[in-house]
N, C-alpha and C positions, 0 to 999 in steps of 0.2 A: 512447419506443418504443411503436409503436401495432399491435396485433394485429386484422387481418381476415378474418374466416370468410365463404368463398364457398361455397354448398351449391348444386348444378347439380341437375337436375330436368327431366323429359320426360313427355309424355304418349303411352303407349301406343291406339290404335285396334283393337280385334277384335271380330270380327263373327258370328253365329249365328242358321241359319235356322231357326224357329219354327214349326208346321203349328196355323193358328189353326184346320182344319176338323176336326182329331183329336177322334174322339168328338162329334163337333155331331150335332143333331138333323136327319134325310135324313128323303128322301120319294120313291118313285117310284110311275109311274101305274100298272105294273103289277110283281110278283112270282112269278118261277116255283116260288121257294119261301121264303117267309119267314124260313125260320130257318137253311137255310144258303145264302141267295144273296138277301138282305134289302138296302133298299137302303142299310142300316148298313154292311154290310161293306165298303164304298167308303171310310170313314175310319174306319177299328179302326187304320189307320197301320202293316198285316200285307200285303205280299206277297211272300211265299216262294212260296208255289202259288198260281199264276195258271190255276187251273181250276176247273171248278165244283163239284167234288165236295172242292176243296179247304179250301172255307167259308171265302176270304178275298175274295170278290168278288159283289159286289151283279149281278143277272142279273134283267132284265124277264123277263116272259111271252113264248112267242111269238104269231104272228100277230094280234097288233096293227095298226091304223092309226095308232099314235103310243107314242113311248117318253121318256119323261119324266123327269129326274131331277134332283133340287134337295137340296142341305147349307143351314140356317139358319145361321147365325154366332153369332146371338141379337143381336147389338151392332153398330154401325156399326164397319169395321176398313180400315185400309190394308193393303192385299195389293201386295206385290211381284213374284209372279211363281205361277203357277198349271200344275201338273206333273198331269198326268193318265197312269194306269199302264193299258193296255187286259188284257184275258185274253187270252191266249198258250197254252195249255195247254202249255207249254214248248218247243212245235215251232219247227223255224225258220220266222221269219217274212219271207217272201217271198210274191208273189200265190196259191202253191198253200195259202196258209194259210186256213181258211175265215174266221177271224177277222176278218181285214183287209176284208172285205168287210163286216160289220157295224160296223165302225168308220167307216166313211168317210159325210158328209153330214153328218157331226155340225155342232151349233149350242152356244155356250158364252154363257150371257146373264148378266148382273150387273144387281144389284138391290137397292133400299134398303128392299125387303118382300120376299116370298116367291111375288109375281104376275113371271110373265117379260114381262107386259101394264108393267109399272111399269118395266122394266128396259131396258140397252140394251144392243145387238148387241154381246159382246165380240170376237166369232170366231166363223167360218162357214165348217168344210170344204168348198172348193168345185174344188179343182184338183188334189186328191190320189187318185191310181186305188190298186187292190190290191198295187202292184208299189213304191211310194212312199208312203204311208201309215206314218208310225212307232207304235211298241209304246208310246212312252214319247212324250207330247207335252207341250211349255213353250210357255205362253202369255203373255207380257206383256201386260195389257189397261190400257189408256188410263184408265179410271174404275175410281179408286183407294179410293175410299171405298165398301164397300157392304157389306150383312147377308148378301146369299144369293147364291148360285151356281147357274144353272141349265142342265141340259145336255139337249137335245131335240134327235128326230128330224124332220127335215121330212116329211113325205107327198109330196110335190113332188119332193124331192132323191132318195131314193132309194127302192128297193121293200122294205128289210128293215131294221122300226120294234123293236131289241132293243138296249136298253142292255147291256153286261155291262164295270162298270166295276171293276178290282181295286184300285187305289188312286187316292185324289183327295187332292191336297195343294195348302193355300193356304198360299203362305210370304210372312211377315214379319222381317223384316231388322231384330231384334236388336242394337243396337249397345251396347258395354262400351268401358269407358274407363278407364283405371286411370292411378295419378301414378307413375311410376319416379323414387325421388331417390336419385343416387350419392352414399354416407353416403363416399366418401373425401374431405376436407376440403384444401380448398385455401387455403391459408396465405402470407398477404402481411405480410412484414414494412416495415414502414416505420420508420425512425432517422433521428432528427431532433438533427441537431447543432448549437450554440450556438457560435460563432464571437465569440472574444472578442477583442474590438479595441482595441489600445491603442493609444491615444493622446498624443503628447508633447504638453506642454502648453508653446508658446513665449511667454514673457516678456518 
């Protein structure tokens, strides 16, 4: 009699988005106030208050000819997918919002330094009016590998050069793996019978 242990076994797949720009080092060309609308506060990874006095949103200067803003990574990273949170001051946001007009024209460049001269065009609002424009914008961008991130106003595109960006998230896709093995044991018996044969022996 012969005993056979079968132990069955699967592999689970889950997944978890990552924000590789939390806390990275920003930089924008101009600041209306450094300390509470810095251009840090675009990843502190905080928007509850999407206003300015709510110190979770990075805010240029105004009348500017140019509005500039860039996250370092520090490290070369594959990004899956790039969520930009705009200021709302919690109004509904339809074209009577003033917001939506400072949003629109925007440029999103990708870069393996922190020059947008080195980088290439991820995205470039160009068909979105105050009435169309979202609060919350997802960018899939083609170049996958890069250090920085950078987001400018054109002078071209539109007349109003004001970043005020409340959240910036670069997400990377996580993947965990785990072994599931069902400890109920499946049990094969096999019996093995001797068939004995006799035989006359004719003389």
């Amino acid at each position: 009699m012969y005993t056979v242990f079968v132990f069955l076994g699967f592999f689970v797949y889950s997944s978890a988005y990552e924000n590789l720009a939390l806390l990275k080092p920003t930089w924008q060309s101009s600041s209306h106030n450094d300390t509470i609308s810095g251009s840090h506060k675009a990843v502190d990874g905080l928007k509850t208050y999407l206003t300015y006095h709510g110190g979770q949103c990075g805010v240029s200067a105004d009348k500017r000819t140019t509005a500039t803003w860039w996250v370092n990574l520090t490290d070369i990273q594959r990004i899956h997918n790039i969520m930009i949170h705009y200021r709302t001051d919690h109004l509904v946001w339809n074209s009577s919002n003033q917001f939506t007009r400072r949003f629109m024209g925007f440029s999103l460049y990708v870069s393996n330094t922190t020059s947008m001269e080195d980088g290439f065009l991820c995205f470039h609002d160009r068909n979105c009016t105050r009435a169309t424009i979202p609060a919350i914008v997802n960018i899939r961008c083609p170049y996958l590998d890069n250090m920085s991130f950078i987001i400018t106003k054109d002078p071209q595109e539109t007349t109003t050069h004001l970043n005020t960006l409340c959240l910036l998230l670069l997400n990377f896709v996580r993947w965990r793996y785990t072994v599931v093995l069902i400890l109920d044991v499946m049990v094969l018996i096999v019996q093995v019978h001797v068939l004995n044969i006799a035989m006359d022996t004719v003389t």
